[in-house]
Biopython code that builds the backbone (N, CA, C, O; Angstrom):
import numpy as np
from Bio.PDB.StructureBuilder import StructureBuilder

atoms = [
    (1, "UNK", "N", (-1.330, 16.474, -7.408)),
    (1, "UNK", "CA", (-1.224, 15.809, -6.127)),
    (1, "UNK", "C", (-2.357, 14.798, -5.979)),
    (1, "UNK", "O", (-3.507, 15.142, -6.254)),
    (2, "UNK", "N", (-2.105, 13.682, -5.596)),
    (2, "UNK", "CA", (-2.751, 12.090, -5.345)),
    (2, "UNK", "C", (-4.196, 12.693, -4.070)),
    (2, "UNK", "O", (-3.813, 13.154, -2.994)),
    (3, "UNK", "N", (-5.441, 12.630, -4.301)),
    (3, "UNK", "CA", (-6.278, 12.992, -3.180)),
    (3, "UNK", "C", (-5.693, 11.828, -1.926)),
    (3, "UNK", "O", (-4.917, 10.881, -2.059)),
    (4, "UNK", "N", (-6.360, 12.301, -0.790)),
    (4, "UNK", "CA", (-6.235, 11.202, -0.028)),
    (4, "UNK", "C", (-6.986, 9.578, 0.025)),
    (4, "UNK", "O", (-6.636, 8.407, 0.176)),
    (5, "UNK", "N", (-8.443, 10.509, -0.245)),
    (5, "UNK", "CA", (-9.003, 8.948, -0.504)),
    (5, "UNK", "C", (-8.853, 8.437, -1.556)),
    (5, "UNK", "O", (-9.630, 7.490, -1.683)),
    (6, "UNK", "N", (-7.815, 8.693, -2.946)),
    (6, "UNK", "CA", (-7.543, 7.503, -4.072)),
    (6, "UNK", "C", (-7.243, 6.298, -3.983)),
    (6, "UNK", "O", (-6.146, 5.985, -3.520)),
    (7, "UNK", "N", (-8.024, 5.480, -4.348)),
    (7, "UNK", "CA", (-6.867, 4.104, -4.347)),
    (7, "UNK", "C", (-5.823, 3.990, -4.257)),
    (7, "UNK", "O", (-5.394, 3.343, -3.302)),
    (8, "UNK", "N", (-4.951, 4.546, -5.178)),
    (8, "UNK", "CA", (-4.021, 4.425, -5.645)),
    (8, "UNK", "C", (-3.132, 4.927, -4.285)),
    (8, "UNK", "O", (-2.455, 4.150, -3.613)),
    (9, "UNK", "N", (-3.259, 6.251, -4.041)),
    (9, "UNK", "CA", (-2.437, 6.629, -2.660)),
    (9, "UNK", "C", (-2.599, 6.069, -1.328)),
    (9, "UNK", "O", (-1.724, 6.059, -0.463)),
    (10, "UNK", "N", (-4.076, 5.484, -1.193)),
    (10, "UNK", "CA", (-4.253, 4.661, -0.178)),
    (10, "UNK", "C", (-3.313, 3.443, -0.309)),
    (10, "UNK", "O", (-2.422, 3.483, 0.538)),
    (11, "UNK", "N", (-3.260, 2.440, -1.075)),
    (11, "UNK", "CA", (-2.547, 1.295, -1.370)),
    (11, "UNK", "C", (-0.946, 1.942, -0.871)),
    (11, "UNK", "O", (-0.369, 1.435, 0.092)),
    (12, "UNK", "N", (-0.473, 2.840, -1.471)),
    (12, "UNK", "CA", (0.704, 3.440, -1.440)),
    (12, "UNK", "C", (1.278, 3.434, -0.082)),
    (12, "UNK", "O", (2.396, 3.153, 0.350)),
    (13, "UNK", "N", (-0.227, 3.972, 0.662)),
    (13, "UNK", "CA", (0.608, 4.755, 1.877)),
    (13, "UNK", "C", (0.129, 2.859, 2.862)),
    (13, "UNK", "O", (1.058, 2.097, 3.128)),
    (14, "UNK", "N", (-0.493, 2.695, 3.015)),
    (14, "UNK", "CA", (-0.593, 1.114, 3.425)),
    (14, "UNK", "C", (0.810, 0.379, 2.860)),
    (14, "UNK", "O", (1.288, -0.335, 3.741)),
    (15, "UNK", "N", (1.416, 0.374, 1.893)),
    (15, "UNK", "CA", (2.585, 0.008, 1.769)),
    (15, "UNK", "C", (3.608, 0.419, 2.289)),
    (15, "UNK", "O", (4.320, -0.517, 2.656)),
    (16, "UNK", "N", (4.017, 1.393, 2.494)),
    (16, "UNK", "CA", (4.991, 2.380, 3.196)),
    (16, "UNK", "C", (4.626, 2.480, 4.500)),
    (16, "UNK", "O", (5.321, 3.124, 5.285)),
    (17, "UNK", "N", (3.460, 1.835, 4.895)),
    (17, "UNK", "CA", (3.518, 1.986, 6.941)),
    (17, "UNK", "C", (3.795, 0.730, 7.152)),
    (17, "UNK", "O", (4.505, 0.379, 8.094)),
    (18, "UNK", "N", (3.030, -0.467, 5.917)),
    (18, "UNK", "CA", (4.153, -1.498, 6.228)),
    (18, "UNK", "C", (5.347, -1.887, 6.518)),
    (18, "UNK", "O", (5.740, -2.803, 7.240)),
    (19, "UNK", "N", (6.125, -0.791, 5.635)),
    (19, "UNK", "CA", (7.523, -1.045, 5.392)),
    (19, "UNK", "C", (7.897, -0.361, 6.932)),
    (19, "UNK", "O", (9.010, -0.868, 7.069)),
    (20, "UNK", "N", (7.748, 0.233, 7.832)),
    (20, "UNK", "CA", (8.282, 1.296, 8.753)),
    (20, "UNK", "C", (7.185, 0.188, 10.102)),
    (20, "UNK", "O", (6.322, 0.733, 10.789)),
    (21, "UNK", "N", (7.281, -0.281, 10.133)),
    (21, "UNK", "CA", (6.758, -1.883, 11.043)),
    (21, "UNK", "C", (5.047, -1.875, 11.269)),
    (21, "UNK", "O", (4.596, -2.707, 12.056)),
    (22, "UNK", "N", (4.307, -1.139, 10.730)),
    (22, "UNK", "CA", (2.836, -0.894, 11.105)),
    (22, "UNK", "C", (2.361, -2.224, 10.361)),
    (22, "UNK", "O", (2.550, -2.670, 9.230)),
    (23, "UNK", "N", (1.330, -2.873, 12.018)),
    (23, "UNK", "CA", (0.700, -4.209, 10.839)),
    (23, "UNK", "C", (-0.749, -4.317, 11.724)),
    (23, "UNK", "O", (-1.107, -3.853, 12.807)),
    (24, "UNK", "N", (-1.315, -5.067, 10.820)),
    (24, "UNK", "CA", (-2.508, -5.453, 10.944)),
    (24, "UNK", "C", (-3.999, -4.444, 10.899)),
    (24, "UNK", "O", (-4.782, -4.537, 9.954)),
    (25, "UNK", "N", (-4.184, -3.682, 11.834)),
    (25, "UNK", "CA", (-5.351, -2.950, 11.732)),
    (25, "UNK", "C", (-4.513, -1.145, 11.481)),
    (25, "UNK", "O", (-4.706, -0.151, 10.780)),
    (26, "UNK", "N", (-3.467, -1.643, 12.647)),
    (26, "UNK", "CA", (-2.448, -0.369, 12.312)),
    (26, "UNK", "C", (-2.460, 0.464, 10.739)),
    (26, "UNK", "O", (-2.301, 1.647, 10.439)),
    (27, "UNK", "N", (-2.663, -0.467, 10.131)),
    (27, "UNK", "CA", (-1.902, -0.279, 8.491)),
    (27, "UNK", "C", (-3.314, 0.739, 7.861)),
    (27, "UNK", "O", (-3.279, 1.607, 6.990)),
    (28, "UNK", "N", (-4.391, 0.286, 8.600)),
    (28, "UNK", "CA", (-5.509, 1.290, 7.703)),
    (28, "UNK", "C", (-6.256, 2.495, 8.808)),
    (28, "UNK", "O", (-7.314, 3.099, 8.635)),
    (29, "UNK", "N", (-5.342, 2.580, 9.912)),
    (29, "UNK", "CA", (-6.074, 3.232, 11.045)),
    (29, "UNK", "C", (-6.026, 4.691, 10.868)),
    (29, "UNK", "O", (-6.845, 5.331, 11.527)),
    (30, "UNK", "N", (-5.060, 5.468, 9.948)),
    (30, "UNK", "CA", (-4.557, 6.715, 10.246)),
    (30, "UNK", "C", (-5.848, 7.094, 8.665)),
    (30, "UNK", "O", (-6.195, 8.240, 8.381)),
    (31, "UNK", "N", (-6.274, 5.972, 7.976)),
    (31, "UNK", "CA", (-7.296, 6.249, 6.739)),
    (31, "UNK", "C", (-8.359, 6.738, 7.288)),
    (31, "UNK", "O", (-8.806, 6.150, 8.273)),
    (32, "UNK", "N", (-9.091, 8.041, 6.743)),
    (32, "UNK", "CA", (-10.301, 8.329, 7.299)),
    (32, "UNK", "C", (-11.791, 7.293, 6.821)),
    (32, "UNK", "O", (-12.851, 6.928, 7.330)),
    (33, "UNK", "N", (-11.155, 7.166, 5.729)),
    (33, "UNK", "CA", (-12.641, 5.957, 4.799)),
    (33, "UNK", "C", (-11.602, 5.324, 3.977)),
    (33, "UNK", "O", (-11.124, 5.868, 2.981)),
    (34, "UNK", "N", (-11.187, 3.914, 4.503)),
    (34, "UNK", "CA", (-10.559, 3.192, 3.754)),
    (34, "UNK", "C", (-11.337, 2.498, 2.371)),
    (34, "UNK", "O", (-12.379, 1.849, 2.274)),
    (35, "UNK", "N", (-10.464, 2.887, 1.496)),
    (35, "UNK", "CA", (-11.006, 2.255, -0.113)),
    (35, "UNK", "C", (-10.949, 0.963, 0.263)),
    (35, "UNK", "O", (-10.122, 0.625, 1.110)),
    (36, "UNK", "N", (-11.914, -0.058, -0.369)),
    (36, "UNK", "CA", (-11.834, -1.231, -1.088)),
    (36, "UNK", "C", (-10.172, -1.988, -1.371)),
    (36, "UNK", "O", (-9.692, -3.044, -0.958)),
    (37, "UNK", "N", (-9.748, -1.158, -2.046)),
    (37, "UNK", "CA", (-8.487, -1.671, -2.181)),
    (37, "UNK", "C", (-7.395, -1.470, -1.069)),
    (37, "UNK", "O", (-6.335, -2.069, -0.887)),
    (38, "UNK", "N", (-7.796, -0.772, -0.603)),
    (38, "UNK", "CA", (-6.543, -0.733, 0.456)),
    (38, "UNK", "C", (-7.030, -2.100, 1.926)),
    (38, "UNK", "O", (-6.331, -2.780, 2.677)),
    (39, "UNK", "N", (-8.423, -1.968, 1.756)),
    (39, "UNK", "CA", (-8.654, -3.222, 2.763)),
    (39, "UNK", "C", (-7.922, -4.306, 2.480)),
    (39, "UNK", "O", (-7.408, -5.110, 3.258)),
    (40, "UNK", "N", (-7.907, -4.254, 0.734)),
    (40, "UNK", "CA", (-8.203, -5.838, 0.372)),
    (40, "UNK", "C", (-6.077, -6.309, 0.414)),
    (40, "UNK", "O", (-5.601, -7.321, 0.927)),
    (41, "UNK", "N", (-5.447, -5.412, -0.149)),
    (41, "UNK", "CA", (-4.090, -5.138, 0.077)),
    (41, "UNK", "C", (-3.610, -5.514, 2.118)),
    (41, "UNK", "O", (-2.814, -6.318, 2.604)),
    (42, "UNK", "N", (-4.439, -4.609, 2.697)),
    (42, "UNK", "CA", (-3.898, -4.636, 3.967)),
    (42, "UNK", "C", (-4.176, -6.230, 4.467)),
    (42, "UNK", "O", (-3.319, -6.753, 5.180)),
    (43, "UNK", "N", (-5.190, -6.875, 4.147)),
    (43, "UNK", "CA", (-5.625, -8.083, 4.083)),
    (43, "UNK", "C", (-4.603, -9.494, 3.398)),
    (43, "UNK", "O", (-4.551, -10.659, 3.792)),
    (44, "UNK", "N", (-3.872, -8.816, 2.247)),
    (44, "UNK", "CA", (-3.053, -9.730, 1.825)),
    (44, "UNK", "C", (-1.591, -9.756, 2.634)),
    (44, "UNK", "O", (-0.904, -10.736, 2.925)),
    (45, "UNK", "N", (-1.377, -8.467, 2.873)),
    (45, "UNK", "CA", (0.127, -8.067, 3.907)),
    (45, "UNK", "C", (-0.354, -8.979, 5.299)),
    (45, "UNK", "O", (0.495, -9.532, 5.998)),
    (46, "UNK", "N", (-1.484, -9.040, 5.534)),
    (46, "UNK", "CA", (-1.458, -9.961, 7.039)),
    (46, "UNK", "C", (-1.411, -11.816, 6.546)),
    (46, "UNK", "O", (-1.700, -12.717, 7.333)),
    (47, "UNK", "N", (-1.015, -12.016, 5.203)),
    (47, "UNK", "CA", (-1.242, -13.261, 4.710)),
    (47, "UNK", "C", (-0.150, -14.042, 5.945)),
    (47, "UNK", "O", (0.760, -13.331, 6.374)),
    (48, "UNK", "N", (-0.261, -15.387, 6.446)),
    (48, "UNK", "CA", (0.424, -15.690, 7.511)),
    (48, "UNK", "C", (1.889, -16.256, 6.791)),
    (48, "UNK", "O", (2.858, -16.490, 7.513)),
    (49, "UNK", "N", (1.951, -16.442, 5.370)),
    (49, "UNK", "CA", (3.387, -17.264, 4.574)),
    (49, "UNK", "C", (4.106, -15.818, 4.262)),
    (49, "UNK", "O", (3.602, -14.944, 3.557)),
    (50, "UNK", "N", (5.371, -15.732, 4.916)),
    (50, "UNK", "CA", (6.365, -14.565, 4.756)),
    (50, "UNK", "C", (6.649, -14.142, 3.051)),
    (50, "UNK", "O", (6.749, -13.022, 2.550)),
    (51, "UNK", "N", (6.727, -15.458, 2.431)),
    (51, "UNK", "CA", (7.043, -15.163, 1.082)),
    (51, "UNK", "C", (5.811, -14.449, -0.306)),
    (51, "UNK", "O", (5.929, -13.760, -1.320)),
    (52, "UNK", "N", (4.744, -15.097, 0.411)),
    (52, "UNK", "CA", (3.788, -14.704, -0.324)),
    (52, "UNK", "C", (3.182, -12.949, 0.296)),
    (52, "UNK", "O", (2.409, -12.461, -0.527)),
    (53, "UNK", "N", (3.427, -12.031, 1.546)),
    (53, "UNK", "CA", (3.601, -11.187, 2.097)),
    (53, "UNK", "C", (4.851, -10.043, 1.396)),
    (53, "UNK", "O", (4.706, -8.894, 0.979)),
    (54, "UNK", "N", (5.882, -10.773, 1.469)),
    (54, "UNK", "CA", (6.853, -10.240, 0.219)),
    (54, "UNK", "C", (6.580, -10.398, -0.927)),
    (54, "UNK", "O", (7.399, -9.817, -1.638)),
    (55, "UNK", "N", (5.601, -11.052, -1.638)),
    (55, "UNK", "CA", (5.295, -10.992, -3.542)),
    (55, "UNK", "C", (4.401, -9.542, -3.192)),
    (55, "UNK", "O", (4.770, -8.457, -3.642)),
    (56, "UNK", "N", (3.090, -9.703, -2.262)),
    (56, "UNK", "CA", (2.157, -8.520, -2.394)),
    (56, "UNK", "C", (3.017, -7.395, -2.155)),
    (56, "UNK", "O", (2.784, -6.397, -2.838)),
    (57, "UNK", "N", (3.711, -7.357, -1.549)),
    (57, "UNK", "CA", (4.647, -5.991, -1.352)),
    (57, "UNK", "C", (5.164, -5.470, -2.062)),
    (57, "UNK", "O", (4.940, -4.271, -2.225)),
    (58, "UNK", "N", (6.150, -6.190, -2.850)),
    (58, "UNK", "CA", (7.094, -6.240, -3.741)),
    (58, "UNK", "C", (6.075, -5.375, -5.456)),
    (58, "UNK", "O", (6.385, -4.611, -6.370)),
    (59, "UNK", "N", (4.936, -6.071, -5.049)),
    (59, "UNK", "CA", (4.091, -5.946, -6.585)),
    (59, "UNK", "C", (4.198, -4.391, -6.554)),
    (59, "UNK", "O", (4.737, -3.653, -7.378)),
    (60, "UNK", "N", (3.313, -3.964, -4.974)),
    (60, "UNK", "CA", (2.653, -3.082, -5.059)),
    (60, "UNK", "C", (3.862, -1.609, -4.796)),
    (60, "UNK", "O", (3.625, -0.435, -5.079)),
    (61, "UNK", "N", (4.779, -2.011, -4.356)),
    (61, "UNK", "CA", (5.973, -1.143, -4.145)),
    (61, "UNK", "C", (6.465, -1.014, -6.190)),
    (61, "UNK", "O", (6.036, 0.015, -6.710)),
    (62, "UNK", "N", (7.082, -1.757, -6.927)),
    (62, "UNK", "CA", (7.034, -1.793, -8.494)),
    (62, "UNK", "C", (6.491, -0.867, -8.563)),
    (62, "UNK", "O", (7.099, 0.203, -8.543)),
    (63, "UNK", "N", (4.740, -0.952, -8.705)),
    (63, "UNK", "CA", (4.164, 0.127, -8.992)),
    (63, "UNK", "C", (4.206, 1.629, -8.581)),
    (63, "UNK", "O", (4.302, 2.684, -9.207)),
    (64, "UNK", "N", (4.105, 1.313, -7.374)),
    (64, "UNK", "CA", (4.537, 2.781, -6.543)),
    (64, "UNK", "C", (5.958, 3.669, -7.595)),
    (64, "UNK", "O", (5.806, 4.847, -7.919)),
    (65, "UNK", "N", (6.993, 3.031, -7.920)),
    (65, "UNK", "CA", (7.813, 3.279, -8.270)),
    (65, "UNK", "C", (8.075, 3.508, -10.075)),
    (65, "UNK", "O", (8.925, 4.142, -10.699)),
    (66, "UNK", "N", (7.021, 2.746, -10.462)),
    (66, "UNK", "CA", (7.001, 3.192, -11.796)),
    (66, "UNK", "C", (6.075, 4.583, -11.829)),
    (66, "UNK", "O", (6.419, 5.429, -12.654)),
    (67, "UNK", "N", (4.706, 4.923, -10.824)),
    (67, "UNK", "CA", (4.269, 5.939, -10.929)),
    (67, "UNK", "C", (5.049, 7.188, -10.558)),
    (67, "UNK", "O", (4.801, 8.363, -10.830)),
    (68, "UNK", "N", (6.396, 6.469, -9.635)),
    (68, "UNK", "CA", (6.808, 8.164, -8.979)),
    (68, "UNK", "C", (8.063, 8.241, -10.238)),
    (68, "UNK", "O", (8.346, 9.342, -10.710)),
    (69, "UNK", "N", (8.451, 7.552, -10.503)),
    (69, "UNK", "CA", (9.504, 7.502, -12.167)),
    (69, "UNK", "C", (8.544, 8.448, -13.024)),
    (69, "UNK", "O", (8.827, 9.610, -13.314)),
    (70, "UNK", "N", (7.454, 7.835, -13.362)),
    (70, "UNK", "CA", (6.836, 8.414, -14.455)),
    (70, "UNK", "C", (6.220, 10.329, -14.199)),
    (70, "UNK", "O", (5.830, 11.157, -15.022)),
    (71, "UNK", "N", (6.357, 10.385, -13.030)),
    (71, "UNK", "CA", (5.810, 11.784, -12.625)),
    (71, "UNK", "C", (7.152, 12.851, -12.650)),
    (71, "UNK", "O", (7.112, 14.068, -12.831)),
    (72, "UNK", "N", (8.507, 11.882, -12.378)),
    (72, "UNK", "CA", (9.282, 12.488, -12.537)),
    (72, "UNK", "C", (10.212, 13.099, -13.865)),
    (72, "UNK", "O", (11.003, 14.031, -14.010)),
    (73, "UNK", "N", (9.639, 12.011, -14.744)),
    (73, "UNK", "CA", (10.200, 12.418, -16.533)),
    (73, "UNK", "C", (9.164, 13.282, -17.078)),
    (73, "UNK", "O", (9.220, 13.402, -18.302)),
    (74, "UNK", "N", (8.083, 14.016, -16.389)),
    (74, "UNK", "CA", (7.578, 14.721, -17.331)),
    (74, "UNK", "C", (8.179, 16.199, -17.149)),
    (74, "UNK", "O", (7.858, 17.096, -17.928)),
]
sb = StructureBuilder()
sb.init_structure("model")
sb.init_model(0)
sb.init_chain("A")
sb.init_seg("    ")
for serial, (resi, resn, name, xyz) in enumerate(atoms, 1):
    if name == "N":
        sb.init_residue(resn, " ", resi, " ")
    sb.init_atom(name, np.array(xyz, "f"), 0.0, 1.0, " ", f" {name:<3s}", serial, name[0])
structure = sb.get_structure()
């Protein structure tokens, strides 16, 4: 199981409150000590060009999805 403060699950779950309408400060508020990366992520999701908002998403969702694939073939 992913700790809470990992990067990796931080980024995750900042992606997934995106997706369910949470924005701006919302996105890192429920974090007790937001990582580095999840600032810097929540920072790109507030980018003001819709399309470039959908590339960071899109990247970081991929990943999400190759890690939960890969947890699931073992």
């Amino acid at each position: 199981m992913a700790s809470l403060e990992s990067p990796d699950f931080q980024r995750a779950f900042v992606a997934l409150s995106y997706m369910v309408g949470r924005r701006d400060a919302e996105l890192l508020e429920p974090l007790r000590t937001p990582h580095d990366d999840a600032r810097a992520f929540a920072r790109r999701l507030g980018r003001p060009e819709r399309e470039r908002r959908a590339e960071v998403l899109a990247r970081e969702l991929s990943r999400l999805a190759a890690t939960v694939e890969a947890r699931t073939l073992k």
